[in-house]
C-alpha positions in Angstrom: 64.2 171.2 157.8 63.3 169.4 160.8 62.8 165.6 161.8 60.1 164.2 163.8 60.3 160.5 165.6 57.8 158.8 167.5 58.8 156.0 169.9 56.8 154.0 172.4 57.9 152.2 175.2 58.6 148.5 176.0 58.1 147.5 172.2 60.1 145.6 169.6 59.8 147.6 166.6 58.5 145.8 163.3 57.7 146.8 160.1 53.5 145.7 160.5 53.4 148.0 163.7 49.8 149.9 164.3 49.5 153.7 164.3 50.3 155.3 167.7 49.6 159.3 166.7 49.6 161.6 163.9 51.5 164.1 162.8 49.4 166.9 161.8 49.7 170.0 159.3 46.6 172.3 160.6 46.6 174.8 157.6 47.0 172.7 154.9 44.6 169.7 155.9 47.3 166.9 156.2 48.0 164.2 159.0 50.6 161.6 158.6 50.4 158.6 160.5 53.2 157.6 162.7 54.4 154.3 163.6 56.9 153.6 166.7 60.3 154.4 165.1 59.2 156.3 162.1 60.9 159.7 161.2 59.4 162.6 159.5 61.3 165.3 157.7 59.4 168.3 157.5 59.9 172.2 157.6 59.2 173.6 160.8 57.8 176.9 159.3 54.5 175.0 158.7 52.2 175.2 161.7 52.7 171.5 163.0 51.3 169.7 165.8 51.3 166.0 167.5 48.0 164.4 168.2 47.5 162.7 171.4 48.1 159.0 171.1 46.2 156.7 169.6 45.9 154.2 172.7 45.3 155.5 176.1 47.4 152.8 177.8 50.2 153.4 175.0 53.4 155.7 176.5 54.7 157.5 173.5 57.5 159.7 173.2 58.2 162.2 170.4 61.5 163.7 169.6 61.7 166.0 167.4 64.9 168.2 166.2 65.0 171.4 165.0 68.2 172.8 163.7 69.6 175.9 163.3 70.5 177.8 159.6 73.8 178.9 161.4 74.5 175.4 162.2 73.7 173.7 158.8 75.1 175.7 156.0 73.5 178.5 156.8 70.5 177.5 154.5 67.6 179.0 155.5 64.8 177.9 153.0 65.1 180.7 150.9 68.1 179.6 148.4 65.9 177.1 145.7 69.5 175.9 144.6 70.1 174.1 148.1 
């Protein structure tokens, strides 16, 4: 699995914040919407893509964190017991 964080810049994160992008899932037909300091676990073997931001005058950044089966128990997705 991966994670997924949006953050925007010069902002007090609260819990009412607007949308700043999307988080999108282009073969399956899904978006989530993504507030400044939300995370999003996902797996990474889905085609995935950020949308541009929401705002033009808005400076988002996305962090996102892939990590490696040697790294993390070396579960690759393909054992349903883990």
């Amino acid at each position: 699995m991966s994670i997924v964080q949006a953050h925007i810049d010069n902002h007090n994160y609260q819990i009412d914040d607007r949308i700043v992008c999307y988080f999108a899932f282009p073969r399956i037909g899904v978006s989530v919407a993504l507030r400044p300091g939300d995370f999003l676990l996902f797996n990474p073997t889905e085609p995935h893509c950020v949308s541009s931001r929401c705002r033009a005058d808005d400076d988002i950044y996305i962090i996102s964190s892939y990590l490696k089966t040697a790294i993390v128990g070396l579960n690759d997705n393909t054992n349903p017991i883990v």
